[in-house]
C-alpha positions as CSV (number, residue, x, y, z in Angstrom):
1,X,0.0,0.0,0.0
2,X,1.3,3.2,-1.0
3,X,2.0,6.0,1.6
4,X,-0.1,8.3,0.2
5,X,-3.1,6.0,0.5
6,X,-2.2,4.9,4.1
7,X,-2.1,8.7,5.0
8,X,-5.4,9.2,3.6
9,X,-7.0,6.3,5.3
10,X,-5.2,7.7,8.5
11,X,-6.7,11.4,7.9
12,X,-10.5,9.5,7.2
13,X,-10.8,7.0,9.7
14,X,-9.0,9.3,12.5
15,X,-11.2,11.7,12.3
16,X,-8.3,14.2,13.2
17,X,-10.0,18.1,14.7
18,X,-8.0,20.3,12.8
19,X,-9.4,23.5,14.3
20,X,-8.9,25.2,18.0
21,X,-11.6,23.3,20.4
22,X,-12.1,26.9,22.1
23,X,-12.2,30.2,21.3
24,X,-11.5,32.9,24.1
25,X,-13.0,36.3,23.6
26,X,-11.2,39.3,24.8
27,X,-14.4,39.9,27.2
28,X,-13.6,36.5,28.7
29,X,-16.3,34.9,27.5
30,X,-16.0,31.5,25.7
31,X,-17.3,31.5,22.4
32,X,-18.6,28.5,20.6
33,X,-16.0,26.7,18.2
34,X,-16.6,27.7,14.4
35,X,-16.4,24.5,13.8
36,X,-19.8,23.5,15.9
37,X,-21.4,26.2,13.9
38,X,-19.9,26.3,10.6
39,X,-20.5,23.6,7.6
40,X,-19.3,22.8,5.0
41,X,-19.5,20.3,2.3
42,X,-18.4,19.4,-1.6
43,X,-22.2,19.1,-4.0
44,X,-20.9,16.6,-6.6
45,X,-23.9,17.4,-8.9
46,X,-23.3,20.9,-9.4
47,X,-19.4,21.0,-8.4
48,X,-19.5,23.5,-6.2
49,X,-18.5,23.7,-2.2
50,X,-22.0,24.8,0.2
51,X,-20.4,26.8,3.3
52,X,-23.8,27.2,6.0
53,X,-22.2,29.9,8.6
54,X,-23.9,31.4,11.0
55,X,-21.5,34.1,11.6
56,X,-22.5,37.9,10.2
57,X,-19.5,39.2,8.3
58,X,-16.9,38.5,5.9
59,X,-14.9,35.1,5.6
60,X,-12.0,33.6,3.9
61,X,-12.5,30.3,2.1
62,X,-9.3,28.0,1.5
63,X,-8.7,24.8,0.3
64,X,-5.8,22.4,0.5
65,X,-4.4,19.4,-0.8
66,X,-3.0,16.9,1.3
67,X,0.5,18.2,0.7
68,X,-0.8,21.4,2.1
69,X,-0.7,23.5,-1.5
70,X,-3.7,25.8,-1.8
71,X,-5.7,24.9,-4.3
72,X,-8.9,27.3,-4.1
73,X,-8.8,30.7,-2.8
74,X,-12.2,32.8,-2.6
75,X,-13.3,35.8,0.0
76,X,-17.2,35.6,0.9
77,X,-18.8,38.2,2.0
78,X,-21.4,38.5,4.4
79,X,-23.0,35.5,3.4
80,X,-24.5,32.8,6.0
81,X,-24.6,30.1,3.1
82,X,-22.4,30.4,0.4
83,X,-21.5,28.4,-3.0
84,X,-18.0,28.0,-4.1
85,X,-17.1,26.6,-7.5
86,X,-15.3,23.9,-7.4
87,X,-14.7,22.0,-10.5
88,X,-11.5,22.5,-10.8
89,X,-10.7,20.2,-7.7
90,X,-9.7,16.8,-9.0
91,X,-10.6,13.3,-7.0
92,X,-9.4,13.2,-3.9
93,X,-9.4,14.2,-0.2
94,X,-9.0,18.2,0.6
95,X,-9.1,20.6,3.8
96,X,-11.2,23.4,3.8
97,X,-9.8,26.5,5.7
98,X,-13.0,28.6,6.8
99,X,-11.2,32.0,8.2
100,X,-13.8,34.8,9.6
101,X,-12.6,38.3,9.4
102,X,-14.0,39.5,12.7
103,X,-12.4,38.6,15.8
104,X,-13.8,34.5,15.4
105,X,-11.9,31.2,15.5
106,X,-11.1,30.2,12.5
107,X,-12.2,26.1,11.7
108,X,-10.6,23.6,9.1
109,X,-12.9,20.6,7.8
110,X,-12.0,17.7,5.4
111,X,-13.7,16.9,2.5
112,X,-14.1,14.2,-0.1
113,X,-14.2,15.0,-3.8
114,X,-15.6,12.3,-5.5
């Protein structure tokens, strides 16, 4: 079995958190994770990535391969569900950076393009 595959298997079945379990705000106050909040998932039917998030105000939407290049690069703005194109993103496994630009944790998710 190649490396590669064994990594992704790893990443799949591990079910690795990525992302900061807590956010601190500077009030004190514990904020909820963005990752609690936050979806996101690839639509194979109309290529495109569908980000639900509940927080009011601009965001940052990356995605990486597994070697950690970016691959997709798009600013959303103030949007709680927004549609990514995507088809340009070949088979394979991916991490999706979701990066508020307000004071917020930012969360990573994996995906599957199929």
């Amino acid at each position: 079995m190649s490396i590669l595959r064994l990594l992704i298997m790893l990443i799949i079945f591990a079910g690795l958190n990525l992302s900061d379990s807590k956010a601190q705000s500077a009030a004190g106050k514990q904020e909820q994770p963005a990752e609690k909040t936050t979806s996101v998932y690839y639509n194979n039917a109309s290529l495109e990535l569908i980000i639900t998030n509940p927080f009011d105000g601009n965001y940052l939407v990356q995605v990486f391969n597994l070697t950690g290049t970016e691959v997709l690069r798009q600013d959303v703005l103030k949007s709680s569900m927004a549609r990514v194109p995507a088809s340009k993103l070949k088979n394979g496994v991916y991490l999706v950076r979701i990066t508020p630009v307000l004071n917020q944790p930012s969360a990573t998710f994996k995906i599957m393009v199929k």
